[in-house]
Backbone as JSON, one array per atom type, in Angstrom:
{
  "sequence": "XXXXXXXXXXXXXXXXXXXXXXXXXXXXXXXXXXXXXXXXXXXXXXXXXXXXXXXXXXXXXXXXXXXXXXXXXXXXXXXXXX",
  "N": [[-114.73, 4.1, 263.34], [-117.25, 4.76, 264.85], [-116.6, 7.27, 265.15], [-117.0, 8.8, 262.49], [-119.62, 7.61, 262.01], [-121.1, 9.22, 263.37], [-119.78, 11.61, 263.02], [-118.08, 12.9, 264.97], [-114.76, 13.57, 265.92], [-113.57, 12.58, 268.67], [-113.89, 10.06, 269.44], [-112.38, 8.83, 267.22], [-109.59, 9.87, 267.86], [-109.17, 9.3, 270.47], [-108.77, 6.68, 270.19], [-106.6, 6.6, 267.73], [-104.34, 7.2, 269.54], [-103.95, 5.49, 271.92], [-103.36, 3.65, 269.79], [-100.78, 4.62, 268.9], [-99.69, 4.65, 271.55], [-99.37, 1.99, 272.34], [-97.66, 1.41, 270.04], [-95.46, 2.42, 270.08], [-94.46, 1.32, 272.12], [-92.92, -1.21, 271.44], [-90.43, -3.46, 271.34], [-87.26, -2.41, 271.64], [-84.85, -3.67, 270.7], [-85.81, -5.09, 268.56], [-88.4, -4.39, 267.43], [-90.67, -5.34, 267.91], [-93.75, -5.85, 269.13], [-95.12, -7.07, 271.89], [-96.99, -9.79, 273.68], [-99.05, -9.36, 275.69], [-99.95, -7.04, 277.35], [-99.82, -5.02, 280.78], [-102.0, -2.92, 281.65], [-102.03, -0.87, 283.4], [-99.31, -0.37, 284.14], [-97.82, -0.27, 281.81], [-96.31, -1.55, 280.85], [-94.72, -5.14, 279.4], [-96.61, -7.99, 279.84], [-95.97, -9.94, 278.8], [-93.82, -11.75, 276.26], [-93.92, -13.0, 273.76], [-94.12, -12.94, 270.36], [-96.26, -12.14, 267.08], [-98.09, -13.24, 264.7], [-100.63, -14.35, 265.45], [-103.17, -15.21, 267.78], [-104.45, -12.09, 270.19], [-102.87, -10.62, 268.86], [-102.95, -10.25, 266.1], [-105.02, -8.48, 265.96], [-104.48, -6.12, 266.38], [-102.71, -5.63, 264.62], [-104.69, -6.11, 262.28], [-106.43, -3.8, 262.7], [-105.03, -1.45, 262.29], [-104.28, -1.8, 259.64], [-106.98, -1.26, 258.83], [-106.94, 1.47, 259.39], [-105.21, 2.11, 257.56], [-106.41, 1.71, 254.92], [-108.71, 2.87, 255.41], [-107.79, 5.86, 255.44], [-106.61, 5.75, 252.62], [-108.94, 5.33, 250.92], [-110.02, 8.25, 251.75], [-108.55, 10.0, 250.76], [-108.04, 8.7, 247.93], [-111.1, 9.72, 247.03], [-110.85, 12.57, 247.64], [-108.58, 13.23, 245.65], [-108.85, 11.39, 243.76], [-111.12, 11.05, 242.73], [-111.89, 12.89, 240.58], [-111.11, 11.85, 238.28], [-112.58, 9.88, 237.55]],
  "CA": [[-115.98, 4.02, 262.63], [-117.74, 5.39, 265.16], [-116.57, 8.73, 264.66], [-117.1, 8.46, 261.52], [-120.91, 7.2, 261.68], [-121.34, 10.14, 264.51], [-119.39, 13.27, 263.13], [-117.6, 13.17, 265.72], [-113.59, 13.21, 265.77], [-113.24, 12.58, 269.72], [-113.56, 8.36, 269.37], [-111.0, 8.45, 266.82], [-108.34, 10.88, 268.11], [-108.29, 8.4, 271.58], [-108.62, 5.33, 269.11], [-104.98, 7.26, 267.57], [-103.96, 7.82, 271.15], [-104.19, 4.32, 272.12], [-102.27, 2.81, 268.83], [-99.63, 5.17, 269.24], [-99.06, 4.56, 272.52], [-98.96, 0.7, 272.06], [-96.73, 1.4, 268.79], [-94.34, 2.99, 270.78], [-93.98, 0.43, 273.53], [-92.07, -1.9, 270.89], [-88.96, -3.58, 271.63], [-85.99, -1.19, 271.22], [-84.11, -4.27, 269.8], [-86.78, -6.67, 267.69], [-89.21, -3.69, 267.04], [-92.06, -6.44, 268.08], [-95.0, -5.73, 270.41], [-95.62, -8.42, 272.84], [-98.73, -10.58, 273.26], [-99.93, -8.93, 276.76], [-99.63, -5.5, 277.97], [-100.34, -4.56, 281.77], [-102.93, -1.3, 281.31], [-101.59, 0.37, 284.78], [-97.63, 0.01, 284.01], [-97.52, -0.26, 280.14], [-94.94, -2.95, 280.41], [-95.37, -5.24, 278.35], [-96.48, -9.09, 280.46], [-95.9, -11.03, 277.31], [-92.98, -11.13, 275.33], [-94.05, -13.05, 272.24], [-94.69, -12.13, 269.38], [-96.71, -13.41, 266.07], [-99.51, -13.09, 263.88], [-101.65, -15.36, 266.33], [-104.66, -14.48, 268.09], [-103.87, -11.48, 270.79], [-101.56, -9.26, 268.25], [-103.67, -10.17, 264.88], [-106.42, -7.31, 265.87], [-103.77, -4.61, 267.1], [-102.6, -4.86, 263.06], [-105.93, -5.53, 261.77], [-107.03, -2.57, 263.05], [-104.01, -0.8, 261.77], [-104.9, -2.28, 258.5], [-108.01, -1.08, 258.23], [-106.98, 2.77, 259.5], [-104.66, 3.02, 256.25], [-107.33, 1.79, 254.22], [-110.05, 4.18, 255.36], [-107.33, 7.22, 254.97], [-106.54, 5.58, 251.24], [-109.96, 5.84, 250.65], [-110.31, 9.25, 252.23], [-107.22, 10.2, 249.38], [-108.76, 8.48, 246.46], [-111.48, 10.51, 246.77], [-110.15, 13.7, 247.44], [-107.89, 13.7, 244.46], [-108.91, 11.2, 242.0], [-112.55, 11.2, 241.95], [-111.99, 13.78, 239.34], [-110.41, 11.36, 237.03], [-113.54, 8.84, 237.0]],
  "C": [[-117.05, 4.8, 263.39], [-117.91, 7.17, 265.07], [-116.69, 9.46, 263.67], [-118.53, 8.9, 261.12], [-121.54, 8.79, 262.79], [-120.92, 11.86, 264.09], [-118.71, 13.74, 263.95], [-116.53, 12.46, 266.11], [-113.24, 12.39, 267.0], [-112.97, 11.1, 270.3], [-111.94, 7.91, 268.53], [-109.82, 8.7, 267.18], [-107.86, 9.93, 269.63], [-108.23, 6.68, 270.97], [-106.91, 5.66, 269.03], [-104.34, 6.96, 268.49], [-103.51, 6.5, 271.73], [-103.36, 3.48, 271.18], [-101.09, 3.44, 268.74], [-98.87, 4.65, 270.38], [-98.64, 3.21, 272.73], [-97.39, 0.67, 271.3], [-95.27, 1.77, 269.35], [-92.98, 2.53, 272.1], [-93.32, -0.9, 273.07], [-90.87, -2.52, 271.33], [-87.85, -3.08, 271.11], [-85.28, -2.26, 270.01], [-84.94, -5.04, 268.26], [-87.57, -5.73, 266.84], [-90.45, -3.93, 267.11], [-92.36, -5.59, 269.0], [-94.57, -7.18, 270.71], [-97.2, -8.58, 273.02], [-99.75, -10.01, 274.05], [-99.28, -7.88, 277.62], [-100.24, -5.2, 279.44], [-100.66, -3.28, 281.51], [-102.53, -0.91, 282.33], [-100.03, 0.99, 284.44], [-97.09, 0.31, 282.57], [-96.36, -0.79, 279.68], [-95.37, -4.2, 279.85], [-95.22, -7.11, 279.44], [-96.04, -10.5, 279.36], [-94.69, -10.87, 276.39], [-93.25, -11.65, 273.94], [-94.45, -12.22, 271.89], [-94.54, -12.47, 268.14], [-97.74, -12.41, 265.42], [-100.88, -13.79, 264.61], [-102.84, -14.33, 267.43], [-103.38, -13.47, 269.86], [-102.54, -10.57, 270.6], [-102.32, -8.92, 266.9], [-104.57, -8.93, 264.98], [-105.8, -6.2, 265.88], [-103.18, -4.43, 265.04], [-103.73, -5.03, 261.78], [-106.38, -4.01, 261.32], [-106.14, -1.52, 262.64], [-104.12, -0.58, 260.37], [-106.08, -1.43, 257.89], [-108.01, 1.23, 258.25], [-106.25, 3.25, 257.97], [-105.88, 2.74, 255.13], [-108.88, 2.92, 254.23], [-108.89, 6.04, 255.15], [-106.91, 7.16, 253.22], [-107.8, 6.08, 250.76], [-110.76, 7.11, 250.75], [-109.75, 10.12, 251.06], [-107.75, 9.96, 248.38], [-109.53, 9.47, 246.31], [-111.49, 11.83, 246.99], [-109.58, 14.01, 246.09], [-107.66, 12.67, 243.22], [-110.31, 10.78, 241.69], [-112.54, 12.08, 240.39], [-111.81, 13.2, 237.87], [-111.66, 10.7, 236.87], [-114.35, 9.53, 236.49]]
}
């Protein structure tokens, strides 16, 4: 949002950067995140994994990125229709 409200890509692109790199750190077998990530090693201190507070924001926020590129889409190519 900030980059957004600013004009300026450089919040979002390490926003990206940041959910990728989480997304990635999945369990090979389960495909889950875990609840608590050490920021130095990027192993993961937590192995649950839920909808519960301390995972809910990481797909929130996931949530809300396809919805602002839906909305980016709608109007691109079907404003025309309304």
């Amino acid at each position: 949002m900030l980059s957004y409200l600013l004009n300026n890509p450089v919040y979002e692109n390490v926003a990206r950067k940041a959910m990728d790199s989480i997304f990635s750190r999945r369990n090979s077998e389960t495909g889950l995140l875990g609840n608590e990530l050490n920021i130095h090693t990027g192993e993961w201190l937590g192995l649950m994994s839920g909808l519960g507070a301390g995972l809910d924001s990481y797909f929130e926020y996931m949530l809300k990125v396809i919805l602002k590129n839906f909305q980016e889409m709608f109007k691109k190519y079907c404003q025309k229709l309304f």
